[in-house]
Each structure stands twice: as structure tokens, then as C-alpha cells.
Phi, psi and omega in degrees: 000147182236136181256191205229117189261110188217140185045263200231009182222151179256137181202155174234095176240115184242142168223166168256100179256180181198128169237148192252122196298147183320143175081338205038026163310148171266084196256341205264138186177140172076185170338324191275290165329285183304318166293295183310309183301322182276337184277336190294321170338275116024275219278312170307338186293335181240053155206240163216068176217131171295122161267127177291314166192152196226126186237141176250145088279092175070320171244283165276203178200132179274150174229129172241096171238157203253155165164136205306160177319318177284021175214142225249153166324296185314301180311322182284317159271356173282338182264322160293315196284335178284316150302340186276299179328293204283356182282279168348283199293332173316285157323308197228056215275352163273040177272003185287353152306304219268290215272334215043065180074003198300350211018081164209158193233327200241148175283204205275318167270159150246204196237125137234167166192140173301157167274344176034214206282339153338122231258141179292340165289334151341267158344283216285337186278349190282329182300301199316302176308357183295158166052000000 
């Protein structure tokens, strides 16, 4: 395992998160699906969380992600689901056929779980196999 070192503390903190479309329409596939994976990219790149690997099926979407102590899961699905939403409708503004207007993209909850000791190549072929 390699862990990651910031001040005075050394740490590995990983989780398998999953968000779900609203509704559980089956929207993500294609292009829409591929947009979102490249905007989540995009959003981690400028913040302080890692994505390791990320998969969509059809309703939903997996996540492996990394990230230092000082930052909490909840901030980290508040920034994807929030950025994304406004990205999505942005690009794709006939989701208001789907949504009626809702501007909304993801439902309310999610999946989370530490990988705590769980091998991590596991994890990431079970995302890879998602859709």
C-alpha cells in the first residue's frame, strides 16, 4: 500500500462511492455517460480528492476515490453532484423532457464504504466491470 504524507501525518484513506440518477432513469450510456466521466475528472483535478477509477451503469455510477484526512466524504459528493448537475443541464438542456425542469441530475442519497483493508485491485476491476 503506499500511503500519502501532508504536515505532520502520514495517511490512506479510500472509499467505493455510487450515485444514483434520479428517479433511477437510465440515462447514463453514450455520450451523456462519457461527458459526466470526463467532467468528475475535471472537477477533481482542481480539488482535494483523487478520482483512482470511476464506472456508469445505465442508472448509476461508481467511484474510487482517494483523499486526505482533511476532507470529508459529504464535501466530496457535494462537489461532484453539484458540478456535474450544473454541467449536465448546461450541455444538455432536453433533460427537461426527463426531469420536467427540476434541475436536478442525481437523487438525494448515496452509497458510501471505506475500503479499510479490502484489496484495492478488487475494488477498482469490480468499477472497471460496471455497464
Amino acid at each position: 500500500m503506499e500511503y500519502k504524507s501532508k504536515n505532520r501525518h502520514k495517511f490512506l484513506l479510500k472509499c467505493h462511492l455510487i450515485f444514483v440518477c434520479k428517479y433511477r432513469k437510465h440515462l447514463l450510456d453514450g455520450y451523456l455517460s462519457e461527458y459526466i466521466k470526463q467532467k468528475c475528472f475535471e472537477i477533481s483535478e482542481n480539488a482535494n480528492f483523487e478520482i483512482e477509477t470511476m464506472e456508469a451503469d445505465k442508472n448509476h455510477i461508481h467511484f474510487m476515490i482517494s483523499y486526505p484526512p482533511s476532507v470529508s466524504v459529504s464535501t466530496i459528493v457535494h462537489k461532484l453532484k453539484q458540478e456535474t448537475t450544473y454541467h449536465v443541464w448546461k450541455k444538455f438542456p432536453e433533460l427537461c423532457k426527463v426531469y420536467w425542469k427540476e434541475n436536478t441530475f442525481w437523487s438525494d442519497g448515496y452509497f458510501v464504504c471505506s475500503i479499510g483493508n479490502a484489496n484495492s485491485d478488487t475494488i477498482r476491476r469490480y468499477i472497471e466491470n460496471q455497464g
